[in-house]
C-alpha positions in Angstrom: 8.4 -22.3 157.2 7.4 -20.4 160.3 9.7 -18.8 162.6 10.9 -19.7 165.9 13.0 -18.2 168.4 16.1 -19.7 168.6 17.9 -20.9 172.0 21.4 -19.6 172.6 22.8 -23.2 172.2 21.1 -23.7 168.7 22.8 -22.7 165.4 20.7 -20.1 163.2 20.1 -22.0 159.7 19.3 -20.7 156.2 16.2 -20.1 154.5 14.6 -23.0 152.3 14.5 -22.2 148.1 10.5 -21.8 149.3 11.1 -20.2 152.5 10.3 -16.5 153.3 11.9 -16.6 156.5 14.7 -18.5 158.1 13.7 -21.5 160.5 16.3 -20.0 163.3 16.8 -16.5 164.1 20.2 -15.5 165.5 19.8 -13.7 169.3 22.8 -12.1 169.4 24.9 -9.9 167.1 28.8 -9.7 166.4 31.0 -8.0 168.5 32.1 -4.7 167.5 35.6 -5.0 167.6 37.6 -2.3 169.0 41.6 -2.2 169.8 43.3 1.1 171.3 45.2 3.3 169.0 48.3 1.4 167.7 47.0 -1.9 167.6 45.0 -3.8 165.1 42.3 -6.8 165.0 44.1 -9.9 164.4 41.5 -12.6 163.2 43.7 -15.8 162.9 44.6 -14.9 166.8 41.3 -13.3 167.6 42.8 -10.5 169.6 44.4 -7.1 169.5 47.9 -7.1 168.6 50.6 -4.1 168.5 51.0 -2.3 164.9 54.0 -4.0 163.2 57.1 -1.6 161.8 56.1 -0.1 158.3 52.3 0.3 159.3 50.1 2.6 161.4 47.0 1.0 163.0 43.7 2.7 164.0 40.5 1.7 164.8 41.6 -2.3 165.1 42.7 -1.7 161.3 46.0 -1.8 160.1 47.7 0.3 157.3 50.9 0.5 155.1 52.5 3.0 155.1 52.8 5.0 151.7 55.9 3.8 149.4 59.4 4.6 150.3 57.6 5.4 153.9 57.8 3.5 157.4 57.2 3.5 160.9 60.8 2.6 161.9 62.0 4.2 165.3 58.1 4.6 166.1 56.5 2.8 168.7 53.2 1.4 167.7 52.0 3.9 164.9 48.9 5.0 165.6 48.3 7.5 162.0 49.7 8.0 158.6 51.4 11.0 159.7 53.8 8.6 162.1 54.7 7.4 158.8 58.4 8.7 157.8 60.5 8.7 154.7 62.3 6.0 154.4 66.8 5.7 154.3 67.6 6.9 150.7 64.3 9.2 150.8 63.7 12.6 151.8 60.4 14.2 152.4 57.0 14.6 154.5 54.1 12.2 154.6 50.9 13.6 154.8 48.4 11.4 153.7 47.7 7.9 152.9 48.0 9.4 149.1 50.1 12.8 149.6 53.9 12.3 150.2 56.7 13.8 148.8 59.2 11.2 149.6 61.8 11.5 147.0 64.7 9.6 146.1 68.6 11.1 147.1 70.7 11.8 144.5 74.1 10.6 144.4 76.6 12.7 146.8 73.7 12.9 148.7 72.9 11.0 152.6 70.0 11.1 153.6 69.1 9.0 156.6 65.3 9.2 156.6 62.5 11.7 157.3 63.1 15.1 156.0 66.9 14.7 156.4 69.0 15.2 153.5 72.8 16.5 153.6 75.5 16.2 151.1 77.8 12.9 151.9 80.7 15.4 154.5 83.8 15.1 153.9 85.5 11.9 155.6 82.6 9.5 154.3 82.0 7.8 151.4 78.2 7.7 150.7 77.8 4.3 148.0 74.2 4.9 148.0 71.6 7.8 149.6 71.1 5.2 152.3 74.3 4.6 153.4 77.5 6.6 154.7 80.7 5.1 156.1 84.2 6.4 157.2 86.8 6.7 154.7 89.9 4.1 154.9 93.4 5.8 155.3 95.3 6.9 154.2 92.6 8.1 151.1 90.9 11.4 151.6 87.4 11.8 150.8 86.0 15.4 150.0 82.5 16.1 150.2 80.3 14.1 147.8 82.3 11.2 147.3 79.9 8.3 146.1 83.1 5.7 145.9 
């Protein structure tokens, strides 16, 4: 077939097995989507929407953070660098493939990010992830995992 401009209210259509050229050329071209920094492109909503805890969201994309990383505390995470170490880790993110996010040892709290302490004395720290008071009359000396 020959082709022919096509008005804005018809639909382009596909080419024919013996066709060189489609019947209906589209006049217009799809919208470059954009979102600001911290939101991504959602398609079932069709509109920008803020970058959910554990990802970081640029250029109406959004990203997971590394493992044992998230965004928690951050506000709309706009790079992978907003991207902390998670409870139970310690360590710096700096890339989507570079972390050193390590796992606590026992004795150890460590409450995210690059934080890591040994459990103080008064607490019992069950896991890396979590510390709590001791119960009296027990003392608790630095360390104490139960």
């Amino acid at each position: 077939g020959s082709p022919t401009t096509a008005s804005p209210t018809q639909n382009p259509t596909t080419c024919s097995p013996t066709s060189a050229s489609p019947t209906n050329t589209p006049t217009t071209s799809a919208p470059t989507l954009s979102c600001n920094a911290g939101y991504f492109y959602n398609t079932t909503l069709l509109a920008c929407q803020g970058c959910p805890v554990g990802y970081y969201c640029t250029g109406a994309v959004q990203y997971q953070c590394p493992n044992h990383s998230t965004t928690t505390g951050v506000a709309a995470g706009t790079a992978v660098t907003d991207c902390q170490c998670e409870a139970g880790y310690s360590g710096t993110v700096f890339s989507d493939t570079l972390d050193t996010c390590t796992a606590c040892s026992p004795g150890e709290y460590c409450e995210g990010g690059t934080s890591k302490i040994t459990c103080p004395a008064g607490y019992i720290c069950e896991t890396p992830a979590v510390k709590r008071l001791c119960s009296l009359p027990m003392y608790c000396a630095a360390g104490t995992v139960n």
